[in-house]
N, C-alpha and C positions, 0 to 999 in steps of 0.2 A: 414671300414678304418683300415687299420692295423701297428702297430709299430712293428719297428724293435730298438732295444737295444743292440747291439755289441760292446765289449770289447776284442778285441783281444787281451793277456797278453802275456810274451815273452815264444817264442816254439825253442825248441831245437835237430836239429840233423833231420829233418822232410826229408824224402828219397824222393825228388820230382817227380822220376818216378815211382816209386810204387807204389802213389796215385794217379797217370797217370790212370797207367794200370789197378788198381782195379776199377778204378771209372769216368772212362771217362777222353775224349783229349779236352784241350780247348785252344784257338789259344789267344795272347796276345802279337801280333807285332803290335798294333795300338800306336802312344803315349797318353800319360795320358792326364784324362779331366775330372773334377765333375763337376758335377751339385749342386747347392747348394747358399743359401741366406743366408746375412749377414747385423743383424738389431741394430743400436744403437741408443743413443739418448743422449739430454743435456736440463737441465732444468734451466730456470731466473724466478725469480717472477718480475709479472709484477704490483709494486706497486700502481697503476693506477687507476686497476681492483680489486687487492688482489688475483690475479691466479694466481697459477702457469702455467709455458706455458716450452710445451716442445716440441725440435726442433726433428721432426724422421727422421733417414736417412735408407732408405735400398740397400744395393748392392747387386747384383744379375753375378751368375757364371756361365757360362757355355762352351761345348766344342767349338771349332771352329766350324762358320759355322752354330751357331744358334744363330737368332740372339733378338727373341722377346719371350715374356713370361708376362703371366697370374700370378694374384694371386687367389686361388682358397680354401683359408682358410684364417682367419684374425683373432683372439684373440686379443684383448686389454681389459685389467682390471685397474682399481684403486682401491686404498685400503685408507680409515680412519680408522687406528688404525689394526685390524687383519680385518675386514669385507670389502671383494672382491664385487663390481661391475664392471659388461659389461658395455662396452661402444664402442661408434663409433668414428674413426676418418677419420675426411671429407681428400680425398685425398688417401685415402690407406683402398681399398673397395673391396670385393670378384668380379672379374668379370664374369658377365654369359655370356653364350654360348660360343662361338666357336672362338672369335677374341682373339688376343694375344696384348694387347694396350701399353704393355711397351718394350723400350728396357733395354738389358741385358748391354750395355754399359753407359746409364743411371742412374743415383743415383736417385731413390722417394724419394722424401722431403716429408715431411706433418708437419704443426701443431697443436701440443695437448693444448689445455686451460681448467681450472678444477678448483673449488674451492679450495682457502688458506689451507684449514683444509686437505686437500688429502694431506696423508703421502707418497704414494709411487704409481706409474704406472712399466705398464707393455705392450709389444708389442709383437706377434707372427707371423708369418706369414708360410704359405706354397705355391708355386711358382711351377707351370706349364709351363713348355716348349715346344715351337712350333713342337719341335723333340718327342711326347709325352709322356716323362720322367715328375715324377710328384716328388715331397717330399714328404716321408715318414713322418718326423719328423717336428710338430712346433719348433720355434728355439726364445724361450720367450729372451727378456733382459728388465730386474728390473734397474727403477731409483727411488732412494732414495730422498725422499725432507728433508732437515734440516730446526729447525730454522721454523719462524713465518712468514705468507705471508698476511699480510695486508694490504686494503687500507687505507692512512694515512685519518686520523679524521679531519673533516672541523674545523678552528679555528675560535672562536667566535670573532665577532667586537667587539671591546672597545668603551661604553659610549664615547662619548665628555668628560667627568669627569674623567674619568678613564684612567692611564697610560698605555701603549702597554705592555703583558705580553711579558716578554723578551723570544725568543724562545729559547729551551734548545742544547745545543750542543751534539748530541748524532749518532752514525751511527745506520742500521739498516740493519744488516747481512742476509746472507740466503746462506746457500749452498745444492747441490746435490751430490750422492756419485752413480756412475753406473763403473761396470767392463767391460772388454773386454774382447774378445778371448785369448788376449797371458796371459791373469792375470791382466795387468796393468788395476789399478782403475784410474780414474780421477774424481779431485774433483772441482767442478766448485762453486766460492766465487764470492757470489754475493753483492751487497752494492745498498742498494734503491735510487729512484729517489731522492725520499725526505729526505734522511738522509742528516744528517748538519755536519756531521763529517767522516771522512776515518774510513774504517774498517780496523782493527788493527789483524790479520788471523793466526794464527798456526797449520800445520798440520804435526800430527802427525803419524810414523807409526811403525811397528815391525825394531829392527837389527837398533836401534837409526837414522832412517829417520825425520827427521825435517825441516819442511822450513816453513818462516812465510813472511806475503806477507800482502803488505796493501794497500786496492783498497779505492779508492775515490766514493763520490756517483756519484749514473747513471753510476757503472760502473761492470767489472766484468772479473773475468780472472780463469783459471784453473793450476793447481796441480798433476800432474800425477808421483802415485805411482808406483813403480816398482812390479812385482809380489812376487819377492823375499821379500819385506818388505811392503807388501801388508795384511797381515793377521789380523791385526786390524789395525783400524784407528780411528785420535782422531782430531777433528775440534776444537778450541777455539776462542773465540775473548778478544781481552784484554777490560778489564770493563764489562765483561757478565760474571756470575759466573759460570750458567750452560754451559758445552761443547755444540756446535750444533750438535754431533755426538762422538760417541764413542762405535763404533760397527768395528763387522766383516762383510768387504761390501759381498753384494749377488752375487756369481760368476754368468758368462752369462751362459746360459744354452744353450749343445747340439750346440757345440762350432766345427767349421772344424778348427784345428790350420793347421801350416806349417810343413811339411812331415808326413801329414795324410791320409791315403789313404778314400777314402768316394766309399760309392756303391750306383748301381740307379738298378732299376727295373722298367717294363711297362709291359702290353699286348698289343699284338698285335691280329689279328684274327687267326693266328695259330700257335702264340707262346707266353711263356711267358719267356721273360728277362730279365737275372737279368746281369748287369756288376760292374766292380772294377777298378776303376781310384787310379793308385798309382805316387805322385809325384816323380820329382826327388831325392828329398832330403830326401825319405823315406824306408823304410826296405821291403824286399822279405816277400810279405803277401800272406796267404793262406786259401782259404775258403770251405767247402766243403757243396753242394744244395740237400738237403735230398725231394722229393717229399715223396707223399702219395703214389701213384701210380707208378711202374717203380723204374728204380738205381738212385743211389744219383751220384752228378759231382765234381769233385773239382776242382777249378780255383787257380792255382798260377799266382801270379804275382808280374815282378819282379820293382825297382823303374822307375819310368821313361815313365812307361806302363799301356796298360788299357787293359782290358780282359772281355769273355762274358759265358757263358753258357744260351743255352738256352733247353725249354721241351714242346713238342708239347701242342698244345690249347686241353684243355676236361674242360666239364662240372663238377665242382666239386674238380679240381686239386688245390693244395696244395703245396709249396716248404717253407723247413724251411732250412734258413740259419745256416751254424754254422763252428766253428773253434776252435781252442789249445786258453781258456780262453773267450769267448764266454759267455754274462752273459745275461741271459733270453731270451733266440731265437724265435723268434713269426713266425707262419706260414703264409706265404702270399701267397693269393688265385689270380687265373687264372680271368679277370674280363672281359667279353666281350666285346670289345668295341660296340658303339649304329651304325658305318655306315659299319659293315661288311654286308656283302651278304646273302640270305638265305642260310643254309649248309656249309658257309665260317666262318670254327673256332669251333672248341667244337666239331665235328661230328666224324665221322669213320676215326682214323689213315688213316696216306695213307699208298697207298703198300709200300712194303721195298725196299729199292735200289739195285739192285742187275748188272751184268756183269762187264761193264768197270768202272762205277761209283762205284760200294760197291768196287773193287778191286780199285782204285785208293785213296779212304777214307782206306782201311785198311792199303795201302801202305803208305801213308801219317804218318797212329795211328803208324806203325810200327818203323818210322825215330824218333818220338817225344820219344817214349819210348826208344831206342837205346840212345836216350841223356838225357832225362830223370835220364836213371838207374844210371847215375856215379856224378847227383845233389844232393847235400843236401840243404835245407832251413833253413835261421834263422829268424826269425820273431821276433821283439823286440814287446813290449807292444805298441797296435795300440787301437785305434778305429775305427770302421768301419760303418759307418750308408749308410745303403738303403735307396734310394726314388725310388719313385714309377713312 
């Protein structure tokens, strides 16, 4: 299994037919499309139990035209204190073989349940497409638990002798703190079944954000910090001396934001490809596919567009991505699929193309370069991640 880690940083003045011509033509008239999964979540304690439970949503992306998909990787962890445990959640499970059981226009729900003392969960997933485009990258998101989750203590009967102790009037807080793609954290204030009094809530955050909010018991509402004053945050309750929180929340990890361009890759049995989905609201990115064996290719593309290169199937092939700011480029390997043919894929190049077809391919290279040569590229600070 291999990662790809791409950070395209901003490139300047890049001559887009000279990296045509020195390094292969690639065609990029299709419009833009990733592939790509999106996991969040929100956590209540369920005073009842003393669990936290927490609700997971996953959305799922992809181009026109496909419309089901597999998960074919699944991470979830809980943490007490810094020590990580595996775990399963029913509802959101690796599928084997060959069916594709969900759709891509569908939300997966699933819920998590887990003992009071669990300080913090986590969810990852990676997601297969009917179109045989895989994710490169698990895509974790951290929910924070504040705050104490327990089941309320049975009250003892009073003697015939003895007076009813009077019950105390107190609430009983709990919050979660989890971020999103764009930055916004959301802080979700909880108030127990059995508390006897309103929670009384201050959240706090960087650049003087303040709002205070007071939930009733059995009850429960959210908080949503902007990313700009998102950098710490401080939970209070009035009458609790200690804050429920007073940290910097954990940003979502390996995040597709909006005018991001995202790449995929697959084998097939005689090719391996890779492609570049650029929204529209994104900047002219440029990547260039260095193989072990043979020339390297580079793909521009412009916003609005999707684009491919591909390099024939061998045993042993190699292609490492890379671009202007590029941080730690991993090579990904050529993978045979299991229902190609005996000799279909990996075997002896084919012959070269030669008469009306090589002459019509170089007539073609010849038009791209001609337009090419009077392009320049600007590519602002992108990320770019590969699935597979």
């Amino acid at each position: 299994m291999n990662r790809l880690h791409a950070l395209f940083r901003r490139a300047s003045a890049i001559a887009a037919g000279t990296l045509l011509g020195l390094t292969g033509v690639a065609i990029f008239a299709t419009p833009a499309s990733a592939h790509h999964s999106n996991v969040t979540g929100k956590a209540d304690c369920d005073t009842a139990t003393g669990e936290w439970v927490v609700e997971w949503e996953i959305k799922n992306y992809a181009p026109k035209g496909v419309k089901k998909y597999k998960l074919v990787e699944v991470v979830a962890k809980t943490w007490v204190g810094g020590k990580a445990t595996d775990v399963t959640i029913p509802g959101i499970t690796v599928t084997d073989g060959k069916k594709y059981p969900h759709s891509v226009k569908d939300v997966l729900t699933a819920t998590q349940r887990m003992d009071g003392n669990v300080t913090k969960a986590s969810l990852a997933v990676r997601a297969e497409w009917e179109n045989g485009f895989v994710e490169d990258k698990l895509r974790p998101v951290k929910v924070r638990f504040c705050g104490t989750c327990k089941a309320p203590k049975p009250t003892p009967t009073p003697s015939a002798s003895e007076p009813p102790t009077p019950t105390p009037t107190a609430p009983k807080p709990t919050a979660s703190i989890v971020a999103d793609c764009e930055g916004i954290t959301t802080v979700t204030l909880n108030n127990a079944d059995d508390a006897t009094a309103p929670a009384k809530f201050t959240v706090e955050g960087s650049d003087d954000f303040t709002k205070k909010v007071k939930v009733k018991p059995g009850k429960s509402t959210s908080v949503e910090v902007p990313a700009e004053q998102a950098a710490t945050i401080k939970v209070t309750v009035q009458g609790i001396e200690e804050p429920l929180f007073n940290d910097a929340p954990e940003p979502a990890d390996n995040c597709v934001k909006p005018g991001e361009p995202t790449g995929a890759h697959k084998s097939t049995c005689d090719e391996l490809i890779f492609q570049i989905s650029n929204p529209e609201d994104g900047e002219t990115v440029t990547a260039t596919f260095t193989p072990n064996k043979g020339e390297p290719q580079t793909l521009t593309v412009e916003p609005g567009k999707s684009g491919t290169v591909s390099f024939p199937a061998e045993e042993g092939l190699t292609v490492t991505p890379s671009g202007e700011g590029v941080e730690d480029p991993k090579p990904i390997a050529w993978e045979k699929p299991e229902d190609c043919t005996p000799g279909e894929g990996g075997g002896e190049p084919s012959l070269p193309l030669t008469g009306a077809a090589a002459g019509g391919i170089a007539a073609g290279a010849a038009v791209l370069l001609a337009i090419g040569g009077g392009l320049f590229v600007m590519a602002r600070r992108r990320k770019l991640r590969f699935t597979a």
